[in-house]
C-alpha positions in Angstrom: -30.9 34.5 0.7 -29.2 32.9 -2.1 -28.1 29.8 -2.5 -24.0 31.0 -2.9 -24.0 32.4 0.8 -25.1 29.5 2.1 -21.7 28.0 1.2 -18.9 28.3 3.9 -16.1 30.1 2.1 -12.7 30.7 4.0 -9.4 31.9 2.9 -7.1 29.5 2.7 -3.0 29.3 2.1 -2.2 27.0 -1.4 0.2 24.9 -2.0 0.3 24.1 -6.2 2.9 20.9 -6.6 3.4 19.2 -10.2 1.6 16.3 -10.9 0.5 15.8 -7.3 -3.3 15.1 -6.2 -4.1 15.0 -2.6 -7.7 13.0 -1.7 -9.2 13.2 1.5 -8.1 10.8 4.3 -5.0 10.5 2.6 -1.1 11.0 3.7 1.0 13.7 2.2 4.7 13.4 3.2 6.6 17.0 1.9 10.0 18.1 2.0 9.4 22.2 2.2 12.7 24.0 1.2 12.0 27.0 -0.7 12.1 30.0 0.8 8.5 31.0 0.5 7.3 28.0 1.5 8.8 27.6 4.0 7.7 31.1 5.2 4.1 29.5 4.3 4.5 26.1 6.8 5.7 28.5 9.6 2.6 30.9 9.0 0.3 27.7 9.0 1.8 25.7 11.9 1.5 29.4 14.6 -2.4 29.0 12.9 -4.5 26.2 11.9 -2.4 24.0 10.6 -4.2 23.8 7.1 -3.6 24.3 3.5 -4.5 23.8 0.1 -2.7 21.4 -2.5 -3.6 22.5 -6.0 -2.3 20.4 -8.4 0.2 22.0 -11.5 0.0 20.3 -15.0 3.4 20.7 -16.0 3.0 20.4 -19.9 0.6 23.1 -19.6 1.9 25.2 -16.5 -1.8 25.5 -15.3 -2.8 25.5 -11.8 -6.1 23.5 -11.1 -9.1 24.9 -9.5 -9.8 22.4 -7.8 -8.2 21.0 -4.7 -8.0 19.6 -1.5 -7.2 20.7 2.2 -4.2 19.8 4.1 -4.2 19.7 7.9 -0.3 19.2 9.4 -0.3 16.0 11.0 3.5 16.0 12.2 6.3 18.2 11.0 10.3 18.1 12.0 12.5 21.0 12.0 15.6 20.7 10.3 19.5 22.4 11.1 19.2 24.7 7.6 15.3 26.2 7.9 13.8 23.2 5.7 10.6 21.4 7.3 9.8 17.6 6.7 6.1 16.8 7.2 2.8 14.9 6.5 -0.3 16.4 6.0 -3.9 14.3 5.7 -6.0 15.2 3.1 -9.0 16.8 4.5 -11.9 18.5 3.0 -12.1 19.2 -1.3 -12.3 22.8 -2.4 -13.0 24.9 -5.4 -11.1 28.4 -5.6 -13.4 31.7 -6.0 -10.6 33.6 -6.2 -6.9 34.6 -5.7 -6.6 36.8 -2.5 -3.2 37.4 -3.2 0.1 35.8 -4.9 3.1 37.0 -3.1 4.7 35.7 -0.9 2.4 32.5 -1.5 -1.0 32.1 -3.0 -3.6 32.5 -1.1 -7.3 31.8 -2.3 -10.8 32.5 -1.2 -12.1 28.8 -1.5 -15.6 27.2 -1.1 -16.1 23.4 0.1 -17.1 20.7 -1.9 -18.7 17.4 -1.5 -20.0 14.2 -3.2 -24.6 14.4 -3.6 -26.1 12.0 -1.6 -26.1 9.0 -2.9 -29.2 8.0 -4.8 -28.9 4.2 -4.7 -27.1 1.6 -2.4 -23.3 1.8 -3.2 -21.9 -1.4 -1.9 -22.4 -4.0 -4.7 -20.1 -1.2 -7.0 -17.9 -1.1 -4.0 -17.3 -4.3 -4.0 -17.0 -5.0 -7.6 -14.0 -2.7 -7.3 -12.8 -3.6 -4.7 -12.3 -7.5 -6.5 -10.9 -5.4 -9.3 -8.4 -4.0 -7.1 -7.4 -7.9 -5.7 -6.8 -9.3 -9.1 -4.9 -6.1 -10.0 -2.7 -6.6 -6.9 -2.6 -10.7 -7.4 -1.4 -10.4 -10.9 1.0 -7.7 -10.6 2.7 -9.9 -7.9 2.8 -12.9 -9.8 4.2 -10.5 -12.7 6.8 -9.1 -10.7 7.2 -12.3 -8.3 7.2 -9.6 -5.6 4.9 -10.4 -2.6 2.6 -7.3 -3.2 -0.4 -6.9 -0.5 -3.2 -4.6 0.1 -3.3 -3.1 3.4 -5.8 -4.8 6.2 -7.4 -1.2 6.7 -8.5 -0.7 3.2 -11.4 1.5 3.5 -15.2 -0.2 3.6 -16.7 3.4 3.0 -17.6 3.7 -0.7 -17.0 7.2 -0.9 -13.3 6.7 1.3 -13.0 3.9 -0.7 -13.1 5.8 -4.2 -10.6 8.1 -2.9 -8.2 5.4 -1.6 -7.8 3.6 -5.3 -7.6 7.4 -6.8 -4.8 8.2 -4.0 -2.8 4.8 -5.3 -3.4 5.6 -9.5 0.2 6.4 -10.7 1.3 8.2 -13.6 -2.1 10.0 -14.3 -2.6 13.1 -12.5 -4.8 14.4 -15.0 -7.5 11.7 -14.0 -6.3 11.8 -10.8 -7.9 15.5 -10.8 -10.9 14.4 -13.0 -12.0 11.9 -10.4 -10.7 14.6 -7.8 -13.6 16.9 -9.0 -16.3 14.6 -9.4 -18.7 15.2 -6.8 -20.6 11.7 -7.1 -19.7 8.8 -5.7 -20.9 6.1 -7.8 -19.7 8.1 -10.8 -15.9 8.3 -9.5 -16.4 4.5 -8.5 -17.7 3.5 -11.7 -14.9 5.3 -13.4 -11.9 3.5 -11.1 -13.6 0.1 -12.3 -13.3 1.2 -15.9 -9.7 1.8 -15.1 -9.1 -1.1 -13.1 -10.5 -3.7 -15.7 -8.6 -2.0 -18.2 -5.3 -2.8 -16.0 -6.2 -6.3 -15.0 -7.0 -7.2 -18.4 -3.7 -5.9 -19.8 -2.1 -7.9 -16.5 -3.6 -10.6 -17.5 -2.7 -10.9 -20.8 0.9 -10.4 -20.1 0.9 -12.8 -17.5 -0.6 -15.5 -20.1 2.5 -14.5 -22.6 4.8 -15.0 -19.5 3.4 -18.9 -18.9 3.9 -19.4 -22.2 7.5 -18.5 -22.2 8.3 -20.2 -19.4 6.9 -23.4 -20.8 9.3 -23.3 -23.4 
């Protein structure tokens, strides 16, 4: 037997949005109004309720390869045909292949997950989750804004990593990067590279801003 058809491999409907990176365990609200998406929802809610979000870069016009699966969580009807609806992300995937394009894409998608870890995760985890605090403390002093993290931010490393990826803003293309990693420690390791690069450049503006108002 080789090793390939030991993977689980389904067909799965995909959904490509611009700039958009789902993680798993976390919410998707969408507005569906085109017409073949919309013909796409109504397949998926009679079935299983899942789908894939791919995400588009829209400099490029590339789909990616990698996604992740979407399992309808709620969904309202509304008077003219459009859906509003969350999804939670669910399982990542890589696509095989295109089954078919019209009226929606549908791929032939295998599952994807992060190695075992090879040494304890927590101390890495917790070093960004610090990161993440002073991040949050200094862009509310910044902003005087009373900015919070939620009580139920995840103590999983793995759901951890995906939570700070989920809430990076204005990068989907290392949103995807650190979508496709399949290491835990490596995708953690990354988000603290990225959040001592923001709190550093936080923190310097927030020592120009005592300065000024000093004066």
């Amino acid at each position: 037997m080789t090793s390939s058809s030991k993977i689980a491999v389904r067909e799965l409907p995909l959904f490509p949005l611009p700039e958009v990176v789902l993680f798993p365990t976390r919410p998707l609200p969408l507005h569906i109004f085109e017409f073949r998406y919309r013909i796409m929802m109504n397949t998926i809610l009679e079935s299983d309720r899942r789908f894939g979000v791919l995400m588009v870069d829209p400099v490029k016009g590339t789909i990616a390869n990698t996604g992740c699966c979407a399992e309808i969580v709620h969904h309202q009807r509304l008077p003219d045909d459009r859906i509003k609806m969350l999804a939670l992300g669910q399982q990542r995937f890589r696509v095989l292949e295109y089954v078919r394009e019209k009226p929606y894409r549908v791929g032939l998608v295998e599952w994807i997950e992060d190695q075992p870890p090879a040494k304890d995760l927590r101390p890495l985890s917790t070093e960004v989750e610090q990161l993440l605090r002073d991040v949050v403390r200094l862009s509310a002093k910044l902003t005087e804004q009373n900015i919070e993290l939620p009580e139920d931010l995840p103590d999983l490393p793995t759901e951890l990593s995906y939570w700070v990826a989920s809430n990076l803003y204005g990068v989907a293309a290392e949103q995807q990067l650190l979508l496709e990693m399949q290491d835990t420690a490596t995708r953690l390791e990354r988000e603290a590279e990225i959040l001592t690069s923001t709190r550093n450049h936080l923190a310097a503006r927030s020592v120009l801003k005592d300065t000024f108002n000093e004066k």
